[in-house]
C-alpha positions as CSV (number, residue, x, y, z in Angstrom):
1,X,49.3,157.2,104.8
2,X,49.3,158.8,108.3
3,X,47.1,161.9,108.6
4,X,47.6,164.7,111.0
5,X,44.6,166.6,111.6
6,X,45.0,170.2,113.7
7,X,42.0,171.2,115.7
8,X,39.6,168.4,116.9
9,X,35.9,170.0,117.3
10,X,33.2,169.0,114.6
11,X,35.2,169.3,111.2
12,X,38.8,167.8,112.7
13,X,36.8,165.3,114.8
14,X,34.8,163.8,112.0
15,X,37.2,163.9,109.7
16,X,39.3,161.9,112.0
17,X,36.4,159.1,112.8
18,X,35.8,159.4,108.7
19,X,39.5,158.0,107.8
20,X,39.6,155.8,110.1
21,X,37.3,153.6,108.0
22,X,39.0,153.8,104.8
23,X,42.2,151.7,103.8
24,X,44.1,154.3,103.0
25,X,45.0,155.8,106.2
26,X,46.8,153.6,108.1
27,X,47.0,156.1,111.4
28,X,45.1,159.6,112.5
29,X,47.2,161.6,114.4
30,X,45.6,165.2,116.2
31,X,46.4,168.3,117.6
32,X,44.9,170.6,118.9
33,X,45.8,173.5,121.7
34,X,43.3,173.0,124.2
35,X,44.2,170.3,125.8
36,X,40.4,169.3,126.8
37,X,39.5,168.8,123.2
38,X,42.3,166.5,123.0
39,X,41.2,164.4,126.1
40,X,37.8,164.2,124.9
41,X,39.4,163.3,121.2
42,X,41.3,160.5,122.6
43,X,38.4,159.2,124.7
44,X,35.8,159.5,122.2
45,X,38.3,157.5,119.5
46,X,38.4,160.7,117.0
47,X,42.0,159.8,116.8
48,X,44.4,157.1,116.8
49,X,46.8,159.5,119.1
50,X,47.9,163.1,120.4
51,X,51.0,164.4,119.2
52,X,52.8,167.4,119.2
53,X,52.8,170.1,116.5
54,X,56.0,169.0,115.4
55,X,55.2,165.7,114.6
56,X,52.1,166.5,112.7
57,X,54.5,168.0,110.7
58,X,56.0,164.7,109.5
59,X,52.3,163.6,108.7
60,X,51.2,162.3,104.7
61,X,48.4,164.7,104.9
62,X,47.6,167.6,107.0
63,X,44.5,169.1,107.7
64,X,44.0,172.5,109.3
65,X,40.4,172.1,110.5
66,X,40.6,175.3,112.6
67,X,39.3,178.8,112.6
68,X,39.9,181.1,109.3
69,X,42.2,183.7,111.0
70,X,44.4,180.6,113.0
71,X,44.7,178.5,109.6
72,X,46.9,181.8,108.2
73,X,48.6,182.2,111.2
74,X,49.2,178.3,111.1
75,X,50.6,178.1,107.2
76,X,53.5,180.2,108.2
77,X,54.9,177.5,110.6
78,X,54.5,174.7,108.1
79,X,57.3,176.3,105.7
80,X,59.9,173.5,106.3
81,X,58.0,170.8,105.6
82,X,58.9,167.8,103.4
83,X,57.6,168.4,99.4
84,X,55.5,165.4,99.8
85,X,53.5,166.9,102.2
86,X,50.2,167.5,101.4
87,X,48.3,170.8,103.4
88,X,44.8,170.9,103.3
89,X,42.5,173.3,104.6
90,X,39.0,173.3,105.7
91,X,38.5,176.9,106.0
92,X,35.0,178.3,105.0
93,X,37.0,181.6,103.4
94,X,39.5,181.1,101.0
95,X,40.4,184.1,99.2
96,X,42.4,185.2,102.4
97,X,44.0,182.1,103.2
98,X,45.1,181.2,99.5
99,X,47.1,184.5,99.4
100,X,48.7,183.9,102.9
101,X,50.2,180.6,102.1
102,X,54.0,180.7,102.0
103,X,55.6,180.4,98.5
104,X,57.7,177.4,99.6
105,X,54.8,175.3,100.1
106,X,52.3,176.5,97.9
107,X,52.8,173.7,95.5
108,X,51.9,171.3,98.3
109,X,48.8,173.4,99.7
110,X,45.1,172.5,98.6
111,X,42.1,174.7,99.6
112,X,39.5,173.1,100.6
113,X,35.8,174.2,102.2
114,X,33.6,171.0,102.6
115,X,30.2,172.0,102.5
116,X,29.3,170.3,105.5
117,X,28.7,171.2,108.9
118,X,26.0,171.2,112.0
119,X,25.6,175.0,114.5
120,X,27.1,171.9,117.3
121,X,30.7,172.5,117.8
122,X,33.8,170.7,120.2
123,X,35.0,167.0,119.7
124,X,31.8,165.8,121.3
125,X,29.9,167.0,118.3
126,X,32.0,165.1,115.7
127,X,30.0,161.9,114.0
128,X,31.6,159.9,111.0
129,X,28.9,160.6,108.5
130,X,29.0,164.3,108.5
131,X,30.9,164.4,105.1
132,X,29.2,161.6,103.2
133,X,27.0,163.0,100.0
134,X,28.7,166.0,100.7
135,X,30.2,168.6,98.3
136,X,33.7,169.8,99.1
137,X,35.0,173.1,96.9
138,X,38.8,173.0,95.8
139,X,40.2,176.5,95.0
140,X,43.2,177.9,93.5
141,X,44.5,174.8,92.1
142,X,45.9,175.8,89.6
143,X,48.8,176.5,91.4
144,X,48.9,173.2,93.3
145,X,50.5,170.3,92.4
146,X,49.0,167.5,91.0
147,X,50.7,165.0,93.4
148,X,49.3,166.9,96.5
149,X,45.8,167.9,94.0
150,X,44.9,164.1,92.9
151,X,46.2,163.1,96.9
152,X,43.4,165.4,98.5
153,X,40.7,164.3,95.5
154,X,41.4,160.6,96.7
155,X,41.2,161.4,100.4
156,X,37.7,163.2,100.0
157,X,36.6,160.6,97.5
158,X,36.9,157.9,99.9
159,X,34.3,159.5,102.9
160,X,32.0,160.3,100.3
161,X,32.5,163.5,99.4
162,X,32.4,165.2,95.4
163,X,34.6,167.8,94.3
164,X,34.2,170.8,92.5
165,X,36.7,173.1,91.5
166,X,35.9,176.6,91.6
167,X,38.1,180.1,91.7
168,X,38.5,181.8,95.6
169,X,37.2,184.9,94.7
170,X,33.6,183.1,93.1
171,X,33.3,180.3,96.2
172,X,33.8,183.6,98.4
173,X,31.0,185.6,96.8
174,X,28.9,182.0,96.5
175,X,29.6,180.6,100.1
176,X,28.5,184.5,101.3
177,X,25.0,184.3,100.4
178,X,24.5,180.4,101.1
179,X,26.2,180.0,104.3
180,X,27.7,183.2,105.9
181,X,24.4,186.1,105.4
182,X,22.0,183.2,106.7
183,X,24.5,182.9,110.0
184,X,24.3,186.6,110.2
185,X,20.3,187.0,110.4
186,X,20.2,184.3,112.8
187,X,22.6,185.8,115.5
188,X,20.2,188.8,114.5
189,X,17.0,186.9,114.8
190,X,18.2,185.8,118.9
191,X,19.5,189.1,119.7
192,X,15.9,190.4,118.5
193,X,14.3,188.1,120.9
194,X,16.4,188.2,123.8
195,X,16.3,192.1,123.5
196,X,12.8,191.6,124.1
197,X,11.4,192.9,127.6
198,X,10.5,189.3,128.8
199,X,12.1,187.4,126.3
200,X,11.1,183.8,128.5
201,X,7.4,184.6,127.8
202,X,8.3,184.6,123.7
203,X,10.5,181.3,124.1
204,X,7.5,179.5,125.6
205,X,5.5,180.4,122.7
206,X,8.6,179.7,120.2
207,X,7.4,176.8,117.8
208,X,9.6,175.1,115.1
209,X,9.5,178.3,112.4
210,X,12.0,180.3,115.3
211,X,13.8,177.3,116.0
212,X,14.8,176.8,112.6
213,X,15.7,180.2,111.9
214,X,17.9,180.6,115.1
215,X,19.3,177.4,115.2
216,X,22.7,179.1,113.5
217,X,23.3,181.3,116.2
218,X,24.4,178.5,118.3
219,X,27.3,178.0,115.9
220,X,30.6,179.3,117.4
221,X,30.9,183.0,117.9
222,X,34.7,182.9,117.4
223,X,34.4,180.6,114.1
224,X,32.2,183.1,112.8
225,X,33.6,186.4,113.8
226,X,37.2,184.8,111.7
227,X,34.9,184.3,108.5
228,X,32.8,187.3,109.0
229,X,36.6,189.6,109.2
230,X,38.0,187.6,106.1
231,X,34.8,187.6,104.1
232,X,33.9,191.5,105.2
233,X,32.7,192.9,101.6
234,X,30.9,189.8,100.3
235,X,28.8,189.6,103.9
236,X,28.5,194.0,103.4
237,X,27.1,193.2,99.7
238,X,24.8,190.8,101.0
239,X,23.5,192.6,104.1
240,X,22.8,195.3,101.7
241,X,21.0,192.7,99.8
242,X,18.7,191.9,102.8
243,X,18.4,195.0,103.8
244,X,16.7,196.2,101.1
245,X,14.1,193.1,100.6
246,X,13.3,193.3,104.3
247,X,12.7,197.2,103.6
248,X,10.3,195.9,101.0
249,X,8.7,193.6,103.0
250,X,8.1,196.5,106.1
251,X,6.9,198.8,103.6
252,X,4.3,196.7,101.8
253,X,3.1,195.6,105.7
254,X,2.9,199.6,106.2
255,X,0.9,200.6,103.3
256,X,-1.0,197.4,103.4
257,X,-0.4,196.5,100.3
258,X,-1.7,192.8,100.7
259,X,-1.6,191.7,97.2
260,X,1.9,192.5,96.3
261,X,3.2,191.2,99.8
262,X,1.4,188.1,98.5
263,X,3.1,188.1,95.6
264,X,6.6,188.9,97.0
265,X,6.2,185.6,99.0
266,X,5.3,184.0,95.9
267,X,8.6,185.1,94.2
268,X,10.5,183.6,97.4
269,X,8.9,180.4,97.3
270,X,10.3,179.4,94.1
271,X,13.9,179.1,95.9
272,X,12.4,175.2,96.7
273,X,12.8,174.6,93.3
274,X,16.5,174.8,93.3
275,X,16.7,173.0,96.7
């Protein structure tokens, strides 16, 4: 099969070096529209070749590995292409996107979110492993074909991934709590330090607890301000959610009410037993 894969920074990039091991690809083509990410894609071998939009077009398989709001505004230009096409996206929304895809090709269209990522971003952050022992969510399928359904399943199957299936609106609702509210309180987390009147002398002092907490907001502001717009209740929910704990948490240090602070913690602490 030849795969076209759109957008070449950590997701498109690994993906690319990922099939390139497997026998069922036989080449990886890329786009992308800045034309430095392709250069670096090339030179780093994240790709077999750079082609035109057009031609990824004529691809097997392709794989939107780009911002939320640019895979919808992608799907529309895909509406000619062959029904043996499959579309895959790697969006980390998917209630928005599902409904956007034109009716012509929603039989060949699978969403996707693999549950897999670093806060690094660009080609130069791609690695081959990223997906292996990774989960990757399929949504809406219902109303996919099973050509294009069993197609993807193989694809993912081969760089290690598992599937679950799961409805839009529940991964939406899930992915919010797991993934988007804990990018939210990091970007938080940084603007509370750098706000700071001398923000260099708290860095100095920063030790691996503030490093791990603010090690999201590195993550692309652009990527996340597309999933923050098309995920905007489920993140609202949630920040009410937070909200209110950390209100808890103030108010317990206020009144110093030591013991049930103590036991709040405790309550938190059994979250490691899921993890």
């Amino acid at each position: 099969m030849t795969i076209g894969i759109v957008g070449l920074g950590l997701i498109g990039g690994s993906l690319g070096l990922a099939l390139q091991n497997t026998k069922l690809v036989s080449k990886v083509l890329g786009y992308d529209h800045n034309l430095t990410n392709c250069e670096d894609a090339l030179s780093l071998n994240l790709i077999h070749e750079i082609v035109s939009f057009n031609e990824i077009k004529k691809c097997d398989i392709i794989f939107l590995a780009i911002p939320v709001g640019a895979i919808i505004n992608t799907l529309g230009s895909l509406e000619d292409i062959d029904e043996n096409t499959t579309v895959v996206d790697m969006g980390s929304t998917k209630g928005e996107i599902i409904k956007s895809v034109p009716t012509s090709i929603r039989a060949n269209f699978v969403a996707a979110h693999p549950m897999a990522g670093t806060e690094k971003f660009g080609p130069h952050a791609a690695f081959k492993t990223l997906y292996q022992n990774k989960i990757v969510v399929f949504c809406g399928t219902k109303n996919t074909a099973d050509f294009h359904k069993d197609r993807a399943t193989q694809i993912f199957s081969h760089i290690g991934m598992r599937i679950v299936f799961m409805e839009e609106n529940e991964h939406d609702k899930h992915a919010c709590f797991i993934s988007h509210l804990p990018h939210a309180i990091s970007y938080a987390l940084a603007n509370s330090v750098i706000g700071q009147e001398d923000p260099k002398s708290i860095l100095l002092l920063a030790a691996g607890g503030f490093e791990d907490m603010s090690r999201l907001a590195k993550s692309s502001p652009t990527m996340w301000t597309d999933i923050f717009k098309q995920n905007r209740e489920n993140l609202l929910t949630s920040l009410e959610l937070f909200e209110t704990e950390l209100s808890s948490c103030k108010q317990m240090i206020k009144d110093k009410k030591w013991d049930e602070l103590e036991s709040w913690m405790g309550d938190a602490t059994t979250i490691h037993k899921i993890l």
